[in-house]
N, C-alpha and C positions, 0 to 999 in steps of 0.2 A: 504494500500500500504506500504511496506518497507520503512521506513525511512531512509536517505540516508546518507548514511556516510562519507558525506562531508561536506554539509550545514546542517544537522540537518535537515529539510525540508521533506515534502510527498507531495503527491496529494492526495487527500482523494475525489474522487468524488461520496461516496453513495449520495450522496442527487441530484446530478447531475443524475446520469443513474439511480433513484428510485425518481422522480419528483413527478410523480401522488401519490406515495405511500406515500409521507415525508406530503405531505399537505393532508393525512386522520387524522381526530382529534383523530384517538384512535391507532393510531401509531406515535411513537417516534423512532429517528435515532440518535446514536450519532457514530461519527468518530472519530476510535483515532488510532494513530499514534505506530508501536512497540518500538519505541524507542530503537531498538537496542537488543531489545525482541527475541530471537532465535527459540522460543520454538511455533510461528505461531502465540501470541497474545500480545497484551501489557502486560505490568506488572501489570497493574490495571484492568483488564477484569472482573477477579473476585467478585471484588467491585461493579465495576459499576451494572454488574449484580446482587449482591445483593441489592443495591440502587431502580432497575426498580422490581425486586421483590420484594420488602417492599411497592413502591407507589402502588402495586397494578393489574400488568400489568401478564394477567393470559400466555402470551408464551414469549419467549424470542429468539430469534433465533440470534445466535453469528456465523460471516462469518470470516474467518479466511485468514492471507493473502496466496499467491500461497504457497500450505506446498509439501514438501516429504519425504521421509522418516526417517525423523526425528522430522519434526514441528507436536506435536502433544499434545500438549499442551491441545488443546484441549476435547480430549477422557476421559480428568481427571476433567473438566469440563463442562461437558453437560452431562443433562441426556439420549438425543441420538445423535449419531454423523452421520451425512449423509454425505456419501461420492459421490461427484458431479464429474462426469468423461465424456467427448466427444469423441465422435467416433475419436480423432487424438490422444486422450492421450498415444497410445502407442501399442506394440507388444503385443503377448502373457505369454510375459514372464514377461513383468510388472505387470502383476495380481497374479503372483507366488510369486512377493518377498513380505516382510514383509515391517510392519511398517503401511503404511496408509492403503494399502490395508486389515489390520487385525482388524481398530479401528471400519469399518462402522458397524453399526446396522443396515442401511439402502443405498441401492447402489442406484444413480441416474443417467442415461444417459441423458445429458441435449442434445437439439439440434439432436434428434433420428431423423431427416429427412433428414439428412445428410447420404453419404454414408459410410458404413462399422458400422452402429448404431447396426446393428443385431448381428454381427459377434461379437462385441466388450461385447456386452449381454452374448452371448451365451462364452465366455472364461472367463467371471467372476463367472457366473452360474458354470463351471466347474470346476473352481478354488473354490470355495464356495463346490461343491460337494467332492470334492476329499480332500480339507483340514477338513471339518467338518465331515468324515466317512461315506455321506451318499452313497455312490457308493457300497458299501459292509454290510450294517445297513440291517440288517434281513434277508440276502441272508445266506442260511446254506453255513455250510465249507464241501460242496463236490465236488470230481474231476466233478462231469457230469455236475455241473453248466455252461450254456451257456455263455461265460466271453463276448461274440462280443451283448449280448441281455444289458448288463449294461450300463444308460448311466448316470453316476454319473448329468452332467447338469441336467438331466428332473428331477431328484432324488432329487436336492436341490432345483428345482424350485416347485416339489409338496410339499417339507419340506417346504418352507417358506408361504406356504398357509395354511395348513392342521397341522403344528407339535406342539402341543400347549402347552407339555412339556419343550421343546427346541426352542431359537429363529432363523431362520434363515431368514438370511438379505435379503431380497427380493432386485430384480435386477430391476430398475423402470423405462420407456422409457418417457422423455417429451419435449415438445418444449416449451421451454419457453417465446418466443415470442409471442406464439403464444398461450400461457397460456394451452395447452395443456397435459394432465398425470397430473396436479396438484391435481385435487382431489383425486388420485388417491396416489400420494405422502405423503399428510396431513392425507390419513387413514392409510397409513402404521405408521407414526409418532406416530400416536394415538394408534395404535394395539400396537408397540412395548410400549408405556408407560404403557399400560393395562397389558402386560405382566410383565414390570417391579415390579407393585404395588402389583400382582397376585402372582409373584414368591416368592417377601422379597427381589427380587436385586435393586429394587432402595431405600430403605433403604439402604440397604447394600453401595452401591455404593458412596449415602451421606453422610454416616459414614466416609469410606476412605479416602472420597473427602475433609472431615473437618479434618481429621487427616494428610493429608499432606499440609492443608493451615497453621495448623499450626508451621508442622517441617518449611516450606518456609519462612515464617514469623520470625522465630529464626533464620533460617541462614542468610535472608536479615539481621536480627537487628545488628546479631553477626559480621557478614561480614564489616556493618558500623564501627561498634562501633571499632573494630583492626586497618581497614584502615583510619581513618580518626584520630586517635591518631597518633599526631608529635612524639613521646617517640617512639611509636612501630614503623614508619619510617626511625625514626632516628636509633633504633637496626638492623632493617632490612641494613639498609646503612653501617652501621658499621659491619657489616656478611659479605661484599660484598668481601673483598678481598678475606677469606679462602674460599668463594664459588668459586672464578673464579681461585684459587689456587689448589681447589678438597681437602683440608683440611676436609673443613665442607663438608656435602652431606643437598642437600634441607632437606630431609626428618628427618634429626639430626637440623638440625635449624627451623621447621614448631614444632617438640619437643618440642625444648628448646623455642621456643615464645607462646606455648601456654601453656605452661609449668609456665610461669611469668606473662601471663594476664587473671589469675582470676578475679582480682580486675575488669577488663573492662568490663568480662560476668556478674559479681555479679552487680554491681552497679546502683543505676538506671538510667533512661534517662536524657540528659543533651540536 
């Protein structure tokens, strides 16, 4: 749940609405808080999950709080992202835009016994057809092609069974109350992982994913290390009049202080 930015404070109730589940001995839950985290997860998501991957623990499943399109934090951390969507989440036109809709590897209709569960399938299915090419993928370039016989949906719905080259995100209907489509769910997760090991993208993927924990990791350290020096404070306060003057411009004084705090990037921890 979002952390609130008032009290500090959340409600964290996975252990609440995952009862049966917290008290299996070979599942562990832990709840944390984003702290003001933007990006749809804690700051420390990463950790932790390396933490549960070192004791041992062969899947890891990271729930992320309500995102759109921009909490996506996640897609740069998981090796597959499923995206969980209910017959209300929306028009047709929210499966067009970018951002969440671009991260799934795998699409989940939870609560498919609901009405408009089919409908809401079938426009992701097309949006899936028409953004990945498969609507025109092997169709020759001539006038006498039938354009009314093309229907990009069925077209990514036999690609994401059949296309073993390319991955596409299968569209998945389940109830989850009623624990129904789950196994159906856990072998698509599993296919796309076979796919990933099969291609070289999930190496791939790990590489990048370590190469930008450790840019994060530098600009967290960098970021401390300037803000929390009284000297650079105290410059910054002293800039303040020729900034509110329009003398200085931010970006001639973000210069000249980084310009003077080498000492604070070079030095070690304090």
């Amino acid at each position: 749940d979002p952390t609130s930015p008032f009290t500090g404070g959340a409600l964290l109730g996975d252990r609440i609405r995952m009862e049966s589940v917290a008290l299996d001995p070979g599942v562990f839950i832990r709840s944390m808080a984003t702290r003001g985290s933007l990006g749809g997860l804690a700051t420390t998501t990463r950790e932790v999950a390396d933490v549960l991957d070192a004791f041992g623990f062969d899947r890891i499943l990271i729930e992320t709080v309500g995102v759109g399109q921009s909490e996506l934090d996640i897609a740069r951390l998981a090796d597959t992202s499923v995206v969980a969507l209910v017959p209300e989440s929306g028009d047709s036109i929210q499966t067009l835009k970018a951002g969440l809709m671009e991260i799934a590897d795998v699409f989940v209709i939870n609560k498919a016994d609901r009405p408009g569960a089919d409908r809401l399938k079938h426009e992701v299915e097309l949006m899936l057809g028409l953004r990945m090419g498969h609507a025109f993928r092997d169709i020759p370039a001539h006038h006498g092609v039938e354009m009314r016989s093309l229907n990009p949906a069925r077209m990514a719905r036999v690609a994401a069974v059949t296309d073993a080259d390319q991955w596409t995100p299968p569209v998945l209907m389940t109830v989850a109350s009623k624990a129904e489509g789950i196994p159906d769910l856990i072998g698509a997760i599993d296919r796309h992982f076979a796919y990933l090991e099969r291609s070289g993208e999930l190496r791939a993927r790990r590489r990048q994913r370590l190469r930008e924990r450790v840019v994060e990791v530098v600009e967290d350290r960098v970021r401390a290390r300037l803000w929390r020096d009284e000297a650079t404070n105290a410059w910054i306060e002293a800039r303040l009049p020729e900034l509110e003057s329009g003398t200085l411009t931010p970006f001639a004084a973000a210069d000249a202080l980084l310009a003077q705090s080498g000492d604070l990037l070079t030095r070690g921890r304090t």
